[in-house]
Residue frames relative to the residue before (quaternion, step in Angstrom):
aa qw qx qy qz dx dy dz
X 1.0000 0.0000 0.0000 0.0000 0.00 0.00 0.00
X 0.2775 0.7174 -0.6307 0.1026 3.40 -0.82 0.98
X 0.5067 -0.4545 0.6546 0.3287 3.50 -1.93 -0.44
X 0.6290 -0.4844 0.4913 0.3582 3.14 -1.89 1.36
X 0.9295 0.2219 0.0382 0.2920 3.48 -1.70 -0.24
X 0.1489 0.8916 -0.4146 0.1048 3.33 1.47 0.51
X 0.4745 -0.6724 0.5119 0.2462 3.39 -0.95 0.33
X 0.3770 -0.7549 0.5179 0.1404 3.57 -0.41 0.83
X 0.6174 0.6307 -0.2851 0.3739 3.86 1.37 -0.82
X 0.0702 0.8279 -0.5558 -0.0275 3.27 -0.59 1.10
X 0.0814 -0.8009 0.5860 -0.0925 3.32 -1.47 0.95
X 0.0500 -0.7375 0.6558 0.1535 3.37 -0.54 1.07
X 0.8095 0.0327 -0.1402 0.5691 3.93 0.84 -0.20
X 0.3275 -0.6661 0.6284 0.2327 3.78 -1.24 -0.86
X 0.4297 -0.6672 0.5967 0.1189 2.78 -1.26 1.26
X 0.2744 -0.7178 0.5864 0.2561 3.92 -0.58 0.95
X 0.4122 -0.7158 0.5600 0.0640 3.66 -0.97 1.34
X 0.5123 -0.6933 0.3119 0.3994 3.51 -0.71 0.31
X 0.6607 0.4370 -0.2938 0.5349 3.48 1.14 -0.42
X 0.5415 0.6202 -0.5016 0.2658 3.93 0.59 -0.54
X 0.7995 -0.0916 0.0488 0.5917 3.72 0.82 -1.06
X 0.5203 -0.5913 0.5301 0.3140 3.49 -1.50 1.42
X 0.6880 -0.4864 0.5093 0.1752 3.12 -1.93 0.62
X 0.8165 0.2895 -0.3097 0.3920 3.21 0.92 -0.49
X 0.5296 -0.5539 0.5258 0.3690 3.84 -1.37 0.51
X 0.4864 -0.4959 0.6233 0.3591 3.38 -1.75 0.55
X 0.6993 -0.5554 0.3307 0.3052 2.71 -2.00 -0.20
X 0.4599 -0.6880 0.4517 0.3333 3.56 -0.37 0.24
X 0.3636 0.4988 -0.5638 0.5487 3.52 0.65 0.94
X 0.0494 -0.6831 0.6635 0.3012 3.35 -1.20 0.49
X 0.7064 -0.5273 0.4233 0.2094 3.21 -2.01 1.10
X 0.4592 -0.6933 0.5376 0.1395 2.68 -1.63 0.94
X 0.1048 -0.8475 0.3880 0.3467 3.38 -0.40 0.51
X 0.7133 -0.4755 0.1573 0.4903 3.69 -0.35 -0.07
X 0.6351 0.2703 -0.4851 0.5369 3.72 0.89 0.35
X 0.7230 -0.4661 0.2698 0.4327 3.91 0.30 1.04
X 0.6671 0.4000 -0.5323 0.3341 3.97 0.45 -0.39
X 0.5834 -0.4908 0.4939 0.4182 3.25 -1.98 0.15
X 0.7464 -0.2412 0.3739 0.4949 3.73 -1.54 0.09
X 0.6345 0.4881 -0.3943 0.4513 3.82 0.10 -1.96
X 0.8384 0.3752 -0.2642 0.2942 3.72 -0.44 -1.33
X 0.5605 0.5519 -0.3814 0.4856 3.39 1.74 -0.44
X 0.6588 0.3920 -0.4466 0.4614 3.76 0.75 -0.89
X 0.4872 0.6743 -0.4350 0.3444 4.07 0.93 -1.08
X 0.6883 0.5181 -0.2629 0.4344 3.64 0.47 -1.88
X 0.8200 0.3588 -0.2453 0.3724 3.54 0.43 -1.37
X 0.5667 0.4557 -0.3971 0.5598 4.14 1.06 -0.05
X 0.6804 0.3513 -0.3685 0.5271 3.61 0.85 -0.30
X 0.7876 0.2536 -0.3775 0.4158 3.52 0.49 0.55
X 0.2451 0.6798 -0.5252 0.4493 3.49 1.13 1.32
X 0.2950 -0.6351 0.6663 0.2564 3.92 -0.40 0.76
X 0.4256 -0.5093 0.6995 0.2650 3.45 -1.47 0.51
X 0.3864 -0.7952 0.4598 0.0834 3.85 -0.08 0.89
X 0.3108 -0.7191 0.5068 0.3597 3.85 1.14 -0.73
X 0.6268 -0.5526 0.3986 0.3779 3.53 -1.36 0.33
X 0.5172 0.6791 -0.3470 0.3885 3.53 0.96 -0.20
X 0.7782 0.4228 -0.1309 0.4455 3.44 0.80 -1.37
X 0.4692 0.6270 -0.3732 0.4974 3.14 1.92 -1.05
X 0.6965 0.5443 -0.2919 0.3652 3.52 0.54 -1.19
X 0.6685 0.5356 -0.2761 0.4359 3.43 0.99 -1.10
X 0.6962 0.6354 -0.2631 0.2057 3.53 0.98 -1.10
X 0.6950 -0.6065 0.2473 0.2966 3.22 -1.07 1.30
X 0.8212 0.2277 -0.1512 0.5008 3.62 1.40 -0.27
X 0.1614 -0.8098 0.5311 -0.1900 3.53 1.46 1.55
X 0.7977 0.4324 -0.1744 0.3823 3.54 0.12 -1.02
X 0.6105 0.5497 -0.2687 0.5029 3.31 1.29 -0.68
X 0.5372 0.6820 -0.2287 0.4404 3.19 1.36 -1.78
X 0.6077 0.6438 -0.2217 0.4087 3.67 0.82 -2.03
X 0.7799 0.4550 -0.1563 0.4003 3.11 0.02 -2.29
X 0.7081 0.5026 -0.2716 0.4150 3.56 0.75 -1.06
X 0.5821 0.6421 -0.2283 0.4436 3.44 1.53 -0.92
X 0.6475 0.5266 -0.2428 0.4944 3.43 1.04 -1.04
X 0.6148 0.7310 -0.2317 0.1843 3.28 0.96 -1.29
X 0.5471 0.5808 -0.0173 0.6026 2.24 1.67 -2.39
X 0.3931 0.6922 -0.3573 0.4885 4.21 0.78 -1.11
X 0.8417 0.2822 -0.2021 0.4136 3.05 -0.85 -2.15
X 0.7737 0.5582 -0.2348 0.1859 3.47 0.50 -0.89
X 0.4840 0.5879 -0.2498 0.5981 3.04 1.75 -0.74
X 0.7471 0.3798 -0.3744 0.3967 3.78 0.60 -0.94
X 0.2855 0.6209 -0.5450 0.4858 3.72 1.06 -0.26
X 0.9319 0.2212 -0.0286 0.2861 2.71 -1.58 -2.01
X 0.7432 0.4995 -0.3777 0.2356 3.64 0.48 -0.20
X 0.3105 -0.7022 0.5780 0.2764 3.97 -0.64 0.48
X 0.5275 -0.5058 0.6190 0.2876 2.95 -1.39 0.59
X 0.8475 -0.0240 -0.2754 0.4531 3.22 -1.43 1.57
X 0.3393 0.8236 -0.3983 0.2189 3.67 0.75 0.86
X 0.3979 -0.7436 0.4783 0.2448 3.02 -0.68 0.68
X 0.3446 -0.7730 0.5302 0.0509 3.83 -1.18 1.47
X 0.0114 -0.7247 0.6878 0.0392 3.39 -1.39 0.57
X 0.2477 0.7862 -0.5547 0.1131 3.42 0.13 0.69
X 0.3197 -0.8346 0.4364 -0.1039 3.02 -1.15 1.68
X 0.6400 0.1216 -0.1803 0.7369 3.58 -0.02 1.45
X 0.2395 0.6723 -0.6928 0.1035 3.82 0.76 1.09
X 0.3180 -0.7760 0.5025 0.2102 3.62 0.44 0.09
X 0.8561 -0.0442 0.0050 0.5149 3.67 -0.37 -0.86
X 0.3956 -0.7505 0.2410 0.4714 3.26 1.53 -0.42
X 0.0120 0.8085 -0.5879 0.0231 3.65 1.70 1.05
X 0.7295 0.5007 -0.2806 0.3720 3.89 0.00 -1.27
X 0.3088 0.7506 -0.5060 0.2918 3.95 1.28 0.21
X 0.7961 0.3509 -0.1791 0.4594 3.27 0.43 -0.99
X 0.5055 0.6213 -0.3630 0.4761 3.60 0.81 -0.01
X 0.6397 0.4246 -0.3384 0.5441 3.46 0.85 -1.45
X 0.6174 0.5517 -0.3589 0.4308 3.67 0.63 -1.06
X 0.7123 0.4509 -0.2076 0.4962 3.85 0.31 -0.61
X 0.5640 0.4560 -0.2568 0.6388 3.63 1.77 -0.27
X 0.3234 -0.8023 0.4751 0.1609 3.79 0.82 -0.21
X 0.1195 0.7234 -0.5602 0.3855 3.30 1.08 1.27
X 0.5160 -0.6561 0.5500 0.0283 2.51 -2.03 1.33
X 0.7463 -0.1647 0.0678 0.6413 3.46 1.26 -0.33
X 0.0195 0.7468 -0.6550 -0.1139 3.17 -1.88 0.43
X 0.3819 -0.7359 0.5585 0.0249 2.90 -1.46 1.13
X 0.0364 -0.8583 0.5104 -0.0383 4.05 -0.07 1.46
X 0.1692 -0.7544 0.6341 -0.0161 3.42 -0.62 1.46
X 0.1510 0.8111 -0.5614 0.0641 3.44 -0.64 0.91
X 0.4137 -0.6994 0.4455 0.3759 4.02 -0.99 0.64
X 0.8208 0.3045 -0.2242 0.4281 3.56 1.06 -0.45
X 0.6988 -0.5749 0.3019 0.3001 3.12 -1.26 1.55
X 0.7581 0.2901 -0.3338 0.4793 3.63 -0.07 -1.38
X 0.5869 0.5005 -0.5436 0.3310 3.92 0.00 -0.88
X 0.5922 0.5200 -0.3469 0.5085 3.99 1.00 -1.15
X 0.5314 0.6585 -0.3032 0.4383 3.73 1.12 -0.90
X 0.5707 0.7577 -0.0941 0.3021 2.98 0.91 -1.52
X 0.8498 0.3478 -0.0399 0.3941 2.50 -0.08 -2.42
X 0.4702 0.7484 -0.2883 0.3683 3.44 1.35 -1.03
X 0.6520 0.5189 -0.2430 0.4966 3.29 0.90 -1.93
X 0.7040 0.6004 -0.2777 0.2584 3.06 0.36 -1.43
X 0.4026 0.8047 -0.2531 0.3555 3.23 1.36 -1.52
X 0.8687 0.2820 0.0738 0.4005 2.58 -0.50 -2.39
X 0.5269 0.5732 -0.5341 0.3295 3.89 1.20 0.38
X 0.6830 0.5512 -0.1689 0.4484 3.40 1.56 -1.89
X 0.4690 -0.5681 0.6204 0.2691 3.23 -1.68 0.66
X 0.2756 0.8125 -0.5126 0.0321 3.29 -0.34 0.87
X 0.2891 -0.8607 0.3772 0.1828 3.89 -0.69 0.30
X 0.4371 0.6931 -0.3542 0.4507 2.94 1.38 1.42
X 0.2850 -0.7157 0.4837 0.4154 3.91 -0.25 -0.20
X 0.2145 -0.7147 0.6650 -0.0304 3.55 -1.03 0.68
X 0.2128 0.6478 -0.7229 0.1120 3.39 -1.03 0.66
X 0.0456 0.6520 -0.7482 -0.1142 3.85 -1.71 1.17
X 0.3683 -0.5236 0.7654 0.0657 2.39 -2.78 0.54
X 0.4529 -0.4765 0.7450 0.1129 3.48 -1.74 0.73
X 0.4447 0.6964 -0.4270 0.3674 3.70 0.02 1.13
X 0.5737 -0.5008 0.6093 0.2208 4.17 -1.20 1.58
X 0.2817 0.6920 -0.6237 -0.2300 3.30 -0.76 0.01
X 0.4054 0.6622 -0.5072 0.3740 3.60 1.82 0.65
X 0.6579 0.5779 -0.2432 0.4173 3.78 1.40 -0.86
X 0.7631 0.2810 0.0554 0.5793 3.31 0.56 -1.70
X 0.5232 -0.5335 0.5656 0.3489 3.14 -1.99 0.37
X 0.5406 -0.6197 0.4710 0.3192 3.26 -1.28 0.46
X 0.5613 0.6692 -0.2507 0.4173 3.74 1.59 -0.64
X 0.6022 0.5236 -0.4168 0.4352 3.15 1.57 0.05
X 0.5072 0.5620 -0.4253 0.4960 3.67 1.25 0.10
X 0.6618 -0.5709 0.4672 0.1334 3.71 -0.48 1.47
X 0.8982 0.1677 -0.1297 0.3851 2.71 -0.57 -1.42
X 0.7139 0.4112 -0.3363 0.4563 3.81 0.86 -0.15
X 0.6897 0.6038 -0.3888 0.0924 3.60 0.96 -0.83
X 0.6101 0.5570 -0.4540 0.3338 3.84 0.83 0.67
X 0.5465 0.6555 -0.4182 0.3111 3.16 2.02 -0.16
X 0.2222 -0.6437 0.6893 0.2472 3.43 -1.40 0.33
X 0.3140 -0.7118 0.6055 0.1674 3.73 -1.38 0.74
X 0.5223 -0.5372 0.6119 0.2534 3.12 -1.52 0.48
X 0.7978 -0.0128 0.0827 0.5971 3.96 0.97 -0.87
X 0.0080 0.6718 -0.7316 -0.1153 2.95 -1.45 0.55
X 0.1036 -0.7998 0.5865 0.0747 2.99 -1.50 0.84
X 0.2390 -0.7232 0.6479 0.0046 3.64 -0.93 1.25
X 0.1431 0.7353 -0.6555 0.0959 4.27 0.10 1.29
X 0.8425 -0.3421 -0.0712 0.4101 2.95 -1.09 1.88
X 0.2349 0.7885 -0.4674 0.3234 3.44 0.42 1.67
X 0.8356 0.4155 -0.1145 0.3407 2.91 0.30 -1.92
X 0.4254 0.5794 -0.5525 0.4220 3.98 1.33 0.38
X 0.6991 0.3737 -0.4795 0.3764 3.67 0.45 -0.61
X 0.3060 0.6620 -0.4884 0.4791 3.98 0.60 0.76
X 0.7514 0.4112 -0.2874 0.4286 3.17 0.63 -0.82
X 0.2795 0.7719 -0.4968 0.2816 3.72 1.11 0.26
X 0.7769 -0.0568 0.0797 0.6219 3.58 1.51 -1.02
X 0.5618 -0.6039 0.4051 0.3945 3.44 -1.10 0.65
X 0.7177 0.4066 -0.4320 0.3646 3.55 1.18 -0.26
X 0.5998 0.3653 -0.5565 0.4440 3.97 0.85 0.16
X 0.7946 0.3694 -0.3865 0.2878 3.50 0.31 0.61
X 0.0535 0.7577 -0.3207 0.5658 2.40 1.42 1.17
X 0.7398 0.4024 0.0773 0.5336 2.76 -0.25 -2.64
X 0.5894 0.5227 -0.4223 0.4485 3.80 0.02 -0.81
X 0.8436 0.2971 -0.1642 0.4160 3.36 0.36 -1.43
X 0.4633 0.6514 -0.3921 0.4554 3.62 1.10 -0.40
X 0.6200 0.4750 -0.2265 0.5820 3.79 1.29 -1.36
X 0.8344 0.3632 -0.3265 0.2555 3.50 0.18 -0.35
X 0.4931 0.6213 -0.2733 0.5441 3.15 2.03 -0.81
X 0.8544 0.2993 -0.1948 0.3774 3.36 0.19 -1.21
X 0.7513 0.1973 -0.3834 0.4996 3.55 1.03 0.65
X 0.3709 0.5451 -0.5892 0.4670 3.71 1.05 1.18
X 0.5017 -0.4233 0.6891 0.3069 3.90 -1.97 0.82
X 0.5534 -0.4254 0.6505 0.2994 2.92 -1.82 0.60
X 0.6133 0.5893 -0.2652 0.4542 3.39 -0.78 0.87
X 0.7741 0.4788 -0.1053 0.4005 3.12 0.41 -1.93
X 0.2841 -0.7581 0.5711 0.1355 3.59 -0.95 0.53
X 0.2004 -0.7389 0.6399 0.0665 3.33 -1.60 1.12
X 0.0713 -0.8520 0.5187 -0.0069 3.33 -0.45 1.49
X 0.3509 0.7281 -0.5844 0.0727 3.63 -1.31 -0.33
X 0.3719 -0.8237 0.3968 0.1606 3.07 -1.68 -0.26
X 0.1801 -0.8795 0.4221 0.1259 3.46 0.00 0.93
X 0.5604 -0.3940 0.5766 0.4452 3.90 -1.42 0.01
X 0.6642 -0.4686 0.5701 0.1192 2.80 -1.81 1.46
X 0.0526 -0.7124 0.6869 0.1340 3.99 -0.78 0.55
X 0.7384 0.4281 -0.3411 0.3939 3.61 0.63 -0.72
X 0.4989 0.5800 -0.4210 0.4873 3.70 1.67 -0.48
X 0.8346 0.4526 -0.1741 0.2612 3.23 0.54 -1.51
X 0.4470 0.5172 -0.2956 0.6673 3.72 2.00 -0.62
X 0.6295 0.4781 -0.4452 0.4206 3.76 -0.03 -0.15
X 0.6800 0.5111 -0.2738 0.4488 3.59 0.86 -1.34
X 0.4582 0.7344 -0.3568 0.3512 3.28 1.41 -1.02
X 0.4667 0.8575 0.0043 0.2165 2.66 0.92 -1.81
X 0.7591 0.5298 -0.0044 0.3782 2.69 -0.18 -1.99
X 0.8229 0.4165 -0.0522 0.3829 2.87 0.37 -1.70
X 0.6839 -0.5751 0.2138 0.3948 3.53 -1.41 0.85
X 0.8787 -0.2373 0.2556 0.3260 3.23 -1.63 -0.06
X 0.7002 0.2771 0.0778 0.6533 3.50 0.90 -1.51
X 0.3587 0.5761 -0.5686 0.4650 4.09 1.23 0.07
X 0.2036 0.7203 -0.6628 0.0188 3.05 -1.58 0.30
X 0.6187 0.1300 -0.2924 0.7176 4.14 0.97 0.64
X 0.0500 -0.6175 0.7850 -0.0009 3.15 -2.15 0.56
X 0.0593 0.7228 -0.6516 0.2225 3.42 -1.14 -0.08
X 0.2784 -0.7327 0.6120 0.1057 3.30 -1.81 -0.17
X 0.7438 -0.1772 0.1890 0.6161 4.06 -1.00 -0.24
X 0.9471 0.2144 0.0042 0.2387 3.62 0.28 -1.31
X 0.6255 0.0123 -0.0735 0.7767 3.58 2.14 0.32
X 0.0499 -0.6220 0.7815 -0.0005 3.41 -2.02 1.20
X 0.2776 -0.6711 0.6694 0.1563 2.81 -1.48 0.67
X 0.0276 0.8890 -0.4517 -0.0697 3.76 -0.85 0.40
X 0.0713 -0.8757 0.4483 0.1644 3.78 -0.20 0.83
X 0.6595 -0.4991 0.4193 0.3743 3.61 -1.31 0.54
X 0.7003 -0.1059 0.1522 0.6894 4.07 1.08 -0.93
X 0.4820 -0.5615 0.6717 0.0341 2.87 -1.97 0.48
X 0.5702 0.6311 -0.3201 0.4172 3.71 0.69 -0.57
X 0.8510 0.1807 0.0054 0.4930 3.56 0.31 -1.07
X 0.1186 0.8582 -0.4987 -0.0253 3.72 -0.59 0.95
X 0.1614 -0.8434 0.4986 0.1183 3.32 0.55 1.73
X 0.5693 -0.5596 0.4030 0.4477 4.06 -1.21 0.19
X 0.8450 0.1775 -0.1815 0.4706 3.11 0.69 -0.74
X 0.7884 0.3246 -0.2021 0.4819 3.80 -0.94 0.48
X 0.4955 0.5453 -0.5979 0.3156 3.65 0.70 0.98
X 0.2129 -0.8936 0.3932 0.0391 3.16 -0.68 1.33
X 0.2298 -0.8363 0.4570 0.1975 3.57 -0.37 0.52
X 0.2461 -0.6003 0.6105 0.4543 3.83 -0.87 -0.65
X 0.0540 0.7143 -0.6649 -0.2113 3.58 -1.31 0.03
X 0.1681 -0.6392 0.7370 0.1415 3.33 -1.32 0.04
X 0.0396 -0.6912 0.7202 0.0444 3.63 -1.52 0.45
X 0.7319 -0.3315 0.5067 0.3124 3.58 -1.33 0.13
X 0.8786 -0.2028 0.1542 0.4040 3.81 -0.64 0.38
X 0.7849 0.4135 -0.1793 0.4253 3.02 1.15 0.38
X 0.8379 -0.0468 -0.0167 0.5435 3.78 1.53 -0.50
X 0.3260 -0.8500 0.4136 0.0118 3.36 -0.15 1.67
X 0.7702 -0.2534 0.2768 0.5157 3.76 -0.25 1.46
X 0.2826 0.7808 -0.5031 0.2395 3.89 0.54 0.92
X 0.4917 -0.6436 0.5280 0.2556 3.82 -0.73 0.83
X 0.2877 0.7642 -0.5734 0.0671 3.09 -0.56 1.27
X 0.2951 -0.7680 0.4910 0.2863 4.19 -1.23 0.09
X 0.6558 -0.4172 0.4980 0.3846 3.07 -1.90 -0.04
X 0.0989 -0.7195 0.6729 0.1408 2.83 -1.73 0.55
X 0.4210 -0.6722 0.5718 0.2096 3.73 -0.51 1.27
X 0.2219 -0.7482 0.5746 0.2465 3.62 0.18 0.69
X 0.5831 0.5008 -0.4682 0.4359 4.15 0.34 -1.03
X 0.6468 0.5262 -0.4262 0.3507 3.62 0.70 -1.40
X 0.6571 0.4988 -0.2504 0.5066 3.48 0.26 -1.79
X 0.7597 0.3556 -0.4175 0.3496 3.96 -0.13 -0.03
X 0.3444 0.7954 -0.1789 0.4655 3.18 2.07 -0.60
X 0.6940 0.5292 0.0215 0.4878 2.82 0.68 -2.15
X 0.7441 0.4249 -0.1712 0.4862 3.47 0.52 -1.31
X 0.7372 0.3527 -0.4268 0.3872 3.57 0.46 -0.99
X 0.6877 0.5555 -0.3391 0.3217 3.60 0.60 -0.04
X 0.5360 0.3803 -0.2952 0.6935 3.19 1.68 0.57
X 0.8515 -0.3555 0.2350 0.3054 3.78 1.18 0.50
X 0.7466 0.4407 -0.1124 0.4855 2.89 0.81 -1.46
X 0.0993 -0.8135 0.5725 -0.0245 3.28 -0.74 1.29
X 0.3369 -0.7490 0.5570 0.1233 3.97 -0.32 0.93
X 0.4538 -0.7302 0.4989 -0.1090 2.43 -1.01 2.52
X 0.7988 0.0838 0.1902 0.5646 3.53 0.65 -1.54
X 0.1340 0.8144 -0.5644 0.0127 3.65 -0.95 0.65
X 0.3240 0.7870 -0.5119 0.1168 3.62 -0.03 0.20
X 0.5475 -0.5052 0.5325 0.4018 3.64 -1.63 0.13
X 0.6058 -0.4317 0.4492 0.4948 3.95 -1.66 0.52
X 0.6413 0.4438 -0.5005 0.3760 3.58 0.28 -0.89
X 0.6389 0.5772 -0.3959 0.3192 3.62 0.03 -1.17
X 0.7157 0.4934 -0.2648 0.4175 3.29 0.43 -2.08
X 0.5935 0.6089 -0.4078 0.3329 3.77 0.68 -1.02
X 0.5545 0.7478 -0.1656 0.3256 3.11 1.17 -2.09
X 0.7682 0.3382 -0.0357 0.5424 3.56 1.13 -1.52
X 0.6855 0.2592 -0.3164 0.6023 4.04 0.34 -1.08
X 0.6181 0.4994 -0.5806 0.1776 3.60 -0.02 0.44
X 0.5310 0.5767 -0.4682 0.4078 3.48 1.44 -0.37
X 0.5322 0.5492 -0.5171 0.3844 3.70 0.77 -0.56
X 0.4918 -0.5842 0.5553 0.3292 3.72 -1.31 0.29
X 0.7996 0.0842 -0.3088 0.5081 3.64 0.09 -0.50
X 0.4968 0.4389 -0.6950 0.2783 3.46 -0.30 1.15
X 0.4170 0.7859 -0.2810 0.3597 3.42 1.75 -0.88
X 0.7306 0.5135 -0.0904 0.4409 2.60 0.65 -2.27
X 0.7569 0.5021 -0.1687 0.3828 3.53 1.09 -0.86
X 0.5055 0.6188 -0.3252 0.5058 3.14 1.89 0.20
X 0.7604 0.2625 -0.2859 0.5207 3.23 0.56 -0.57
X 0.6513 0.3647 -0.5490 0.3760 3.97 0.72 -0.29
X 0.7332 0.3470 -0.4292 0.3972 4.10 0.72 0.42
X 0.6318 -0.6257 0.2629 0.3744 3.53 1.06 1.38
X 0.4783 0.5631 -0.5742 0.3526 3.82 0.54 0.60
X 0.8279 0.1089 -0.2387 0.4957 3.62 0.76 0.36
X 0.2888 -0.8035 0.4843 0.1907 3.65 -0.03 0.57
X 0.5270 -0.6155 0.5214 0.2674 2.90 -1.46 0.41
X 0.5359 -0.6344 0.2774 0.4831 3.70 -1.12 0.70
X 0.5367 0.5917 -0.3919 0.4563 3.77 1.24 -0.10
X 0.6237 0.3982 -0.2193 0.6359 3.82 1.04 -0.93
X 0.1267 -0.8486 0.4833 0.1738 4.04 0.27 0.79
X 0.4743 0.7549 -0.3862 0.2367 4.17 0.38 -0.29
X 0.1710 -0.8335 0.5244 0.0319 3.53 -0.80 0.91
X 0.3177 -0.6955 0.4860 0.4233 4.07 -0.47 -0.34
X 0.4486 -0.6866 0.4795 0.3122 3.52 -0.62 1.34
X 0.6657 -0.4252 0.4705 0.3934 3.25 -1.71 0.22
X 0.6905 0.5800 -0.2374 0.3611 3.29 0.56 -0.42
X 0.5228 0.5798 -0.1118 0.6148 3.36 1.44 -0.70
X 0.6366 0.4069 -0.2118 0.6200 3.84 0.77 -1.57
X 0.7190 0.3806 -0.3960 0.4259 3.83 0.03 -0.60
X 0.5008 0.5867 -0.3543 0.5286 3.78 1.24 -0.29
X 0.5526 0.5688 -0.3905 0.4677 3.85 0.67 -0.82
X 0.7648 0.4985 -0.2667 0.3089 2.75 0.53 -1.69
X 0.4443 0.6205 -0.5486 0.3416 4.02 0.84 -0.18
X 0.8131 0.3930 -0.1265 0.4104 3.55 0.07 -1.34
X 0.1499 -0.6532 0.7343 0.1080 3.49 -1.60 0.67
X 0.4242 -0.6947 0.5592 0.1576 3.27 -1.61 0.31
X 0.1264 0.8175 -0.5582 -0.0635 3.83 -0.38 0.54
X 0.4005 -0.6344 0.6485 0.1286 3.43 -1.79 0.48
X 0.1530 0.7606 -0.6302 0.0283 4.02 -0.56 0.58
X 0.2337 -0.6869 0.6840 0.0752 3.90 -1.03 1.00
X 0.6713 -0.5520 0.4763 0.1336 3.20 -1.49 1.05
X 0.0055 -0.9082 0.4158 0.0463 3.36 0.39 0.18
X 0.7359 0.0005 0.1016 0.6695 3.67 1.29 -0.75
C-alpha cells in the first residue's frame, strides 16, 4: 500500500543551517497590515468567512483525499495520547471537525478555544447535531494574547490533552504569543498529559523557497501555493507567508515555525517532545499496525478495489507541508 509520487525524504527533526533563519527575533509588536488590523484579526476575519460547506460538498471537493489523509492523521493521534474519560483542551477547534474523534476517544469533556466567532458558532451547531457522550462547552478566546484562566468557568481545570491542529504556527507572529501559546498549554496541562498537533514544515517549506529562481518567490501546485514577501531575511519570529489551499484556505497570513526553537521554547515550560515526524513519515510507520490500516480505508483515504479512488500526486505533495508532534508534561 502506498501513494503515487511519494516522497522518499525523511525527517523526524532539522538541523537549523546558518543561512535558513537570522539570529535575530522580530519585533514583538504585532504588524500592522495596510488596512490598519493586526495579523490576529486578519487570520480571525478570514476563518470567519469560510462557509461551513456541509458533508455533501466536503465529499465533492477536489481535495477529499487530502481532507481524509489529514483526518486520519489527526484520528491516529488523538487515539494514542488520549485516556479514556479525559478531559480536552483543544485550541483553534475551529468548526469543531475533530468532534467526533474526541467522541470515538471516550472523553469526558472538551473544552474549544477559538479566535473566530462563527467557526465557535459553528462548532456549537455542530455539537448539538451529534450524539455524543461527552460534555463540551466553546469560547471565542486569543489564547496567543490572553491567559486562558481568564475564562471562569474552566480556570481550575487541569486537562489530560491539549490539542493545537495546524494552529499553533500563527504564534509565531511574535516571541511573545509564543510564549503565551505555551504558557496556556503548560499551565493548564496534568503532569503527565500530552500536547499534540500539527504544524507546516519550515525546513520543507524554506528549502522549496529555495529552490526556486532568483526573483521566484511562491510555488505550489493544482491545489495549494505558498507565497513569501522576500527570501533574503529569515527572522525567528514573524516570517510570514501567504497560503492558499483548495476549498479550504484563501491567500491567509501565515509564519514559520523554527521547530529546534519551539522545542527550546517548550522545554522550558515543561514540555518535553515525545514524537516528531512529517505526514509522509508517520503514514510510512502506523500503517503496518492493523487498526491504523484498517482505519485508512474505513475513512476513505484508501479505497477499496470495489470503491475505485486514489490521492493524486498533487494532494500527496500537500501532506507533505505538515509534521505531527507529541510533547508530555514533564514538570
Amino acid at each position: 500500500m502506498s501513494y503515487p509520487h511519494k516522497s522518499n525524504t525523511s525527517s523526524s527533526s532539522f538541523k537549523r543551517k546558518p543561512d535558513e533563519f537570522d539570529e535575530n527575533l522580530s519585533s514583538n509588536k504585532s504588524r500592522k497590515t495596510s488596512a490598519g488590523a493586526t495579523p490576529q484579526h486578519v487570520v480571525a476575519e478570514h476563518y470567519n468567512s469560510i462557509e461551513d460547506k456541509g458533508k455533501q460538498r466536503r465529499l465533492e471537493s477536489k481535495i477529499i483525499f487530502l481532507r481524509n489523509f489529514n483526518n486520519w492523521v489527526k484520528s491516529v493521534l488523538i487515539g494514542i495520547n488520549t485516556p479514556e474519560r479525559g478531559v480536552i483542551l483543544d485550541i483553534g477547534c475551529g468548526k469543531g471537525g475533530d468532534l467526533l474523534k474526541w467522541g470515538k476517544a471516550k472523553i469526558s469533556k472538551l473544552v474549544g478555544l477559538d479566535i473566530a466567532e462563527v467557526s465557535i458558532n459553528d462548532a456549537k451547531n455542530r455539537f448539538g447535531k451529534i450524539d455524543q457522550k461527552f460534555d463540551a462547552e466553546f469560547h471565542v478566546f486569543d489564547c496567543f494574547s490572553k491567559r486562558i484562566s481568564m475564562i471562569e468557568s474552566i480556570k481550575n481545570i487541569k486537562f489530560d490533552v491539549v490539542s493545537m491542529q495546524f494552529c499553533i504556527h500563527y504564534s509565531f507572529e511574535t516571541e511573545e504569543k509564543a510564549k503565551m501559546a505555551l504558557q496556556n498549554i503548560s499551565s493548564n496541562l496534568k503532569k503527565g498529559g500530552s500536547f499534540i498537533g500539527t504544524v507546516p514544515d519550515a525546513y520543507w517549506i524554506v528549502k522549496k523557497l529555495k529552490s526556486l529562481g532568483p526573483d521566484q518567490l511562491e510555488f505550489g501546485n493544482s491545489i495549494y501555493s505558498i507565497r513569501f514577501e522576500q527570501k533574503n531575511d529569515f527572522p525567528t519570529f514573524g516570517h510570514k507567508y501567504w497560503f492558499n489551499l483548495e476549498d479550504a484556505i484563501n491567500d491567509c497570513p501565515e509564519y514559520l515555525v523554527h521547530f529546534p526553537t519551539f522545542k527550546r521554547m517548550a522545554s522550558e515550560y515543561g514540555l518535553e517532545l515525545k514524537y516528531l515526524d512529517r505526514f509522509h513519515d508517520m503514514y510510512d510507520k502506523m500503517k503496518e499496525k492493523r487498526q491504523h490500516r484498517d482505519l485508512l480505508y474505513k475513512m476513505g483515504v484508501i479505497r477499496h478495489k470495489k470503491q475505485p479512488g486514489v490521492m493524486s500526486q498533487d494532494e500527496w505533495e500537500a501532506a507533505g507541508i505538515y509534521k505531527v508532534f507529541e510533547f508530555t508534561k514533564v514538570r
